[in-house]
N, C-alpha and C positions, 0 to 999 in steps of 0.2 A: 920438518922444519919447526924447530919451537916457536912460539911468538914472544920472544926475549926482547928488552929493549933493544932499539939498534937504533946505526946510525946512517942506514944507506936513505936514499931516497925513495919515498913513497908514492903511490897514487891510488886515486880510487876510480873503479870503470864499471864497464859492463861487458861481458863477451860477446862479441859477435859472429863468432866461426869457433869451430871445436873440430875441424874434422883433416888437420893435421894430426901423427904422431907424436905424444906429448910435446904438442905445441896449442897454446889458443892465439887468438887474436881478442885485443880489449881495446874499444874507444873509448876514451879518456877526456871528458869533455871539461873545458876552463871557461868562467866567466869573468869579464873582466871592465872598466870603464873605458872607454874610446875616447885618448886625450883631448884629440881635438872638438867632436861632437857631444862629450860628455851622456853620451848613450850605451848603457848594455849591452855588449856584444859577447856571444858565445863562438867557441874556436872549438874543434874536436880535431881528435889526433889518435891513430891506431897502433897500437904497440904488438909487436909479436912476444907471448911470454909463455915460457919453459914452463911446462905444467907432467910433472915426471908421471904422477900419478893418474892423471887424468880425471882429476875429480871434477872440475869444471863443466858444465854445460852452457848451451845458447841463454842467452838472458838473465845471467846471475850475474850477481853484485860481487866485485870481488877486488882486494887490495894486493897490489902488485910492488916488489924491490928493485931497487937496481941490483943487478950481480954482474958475474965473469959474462964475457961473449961466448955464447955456445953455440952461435953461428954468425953468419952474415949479417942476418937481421936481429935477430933475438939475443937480447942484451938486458932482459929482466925476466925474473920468476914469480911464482903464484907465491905468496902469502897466506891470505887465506882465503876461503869463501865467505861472502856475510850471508 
């Protein structure tokens, strides 16, 4: 996959599992102001993402696209590793 501009949707995670066939799993953490309380709140969220090559391991930093459905769950792919 080149790193060409584009125009799909991004994110930035860490993985947490590696031990599907090119698949990982990546929590995806957002922070955000809490209208009513006006407090920092942090929200995480686990994406399953296509990773064909398997270059990924536990604990990397890694930026993640939306793409095609190549299954159930898994509805984005690896990008890069940082």
């Amino acid at each position: 996959m080149s790193q060409e501009k584009t125009f799909k949707k991004t994110l930035d995670g860490i993985v947490v599992s590696d031990k599907n066939e090119k698949t990982i799993v990546v929590k995806v953490t957002r922070r955000f102001k809490d209208a009513v309380y006006s407090k920092f709140v942090s929200t995480s969220k686990k994406y399953h993402v296509h990773d064909e090559a398997s270059k990924a391991k536990i604990g990397d930093a890694v930026t993640i696209i939306e793409s095609r459905p190549y299954s159930k769950l898994k509805k984005w792919e690896l990008f890069k590793v940082n």
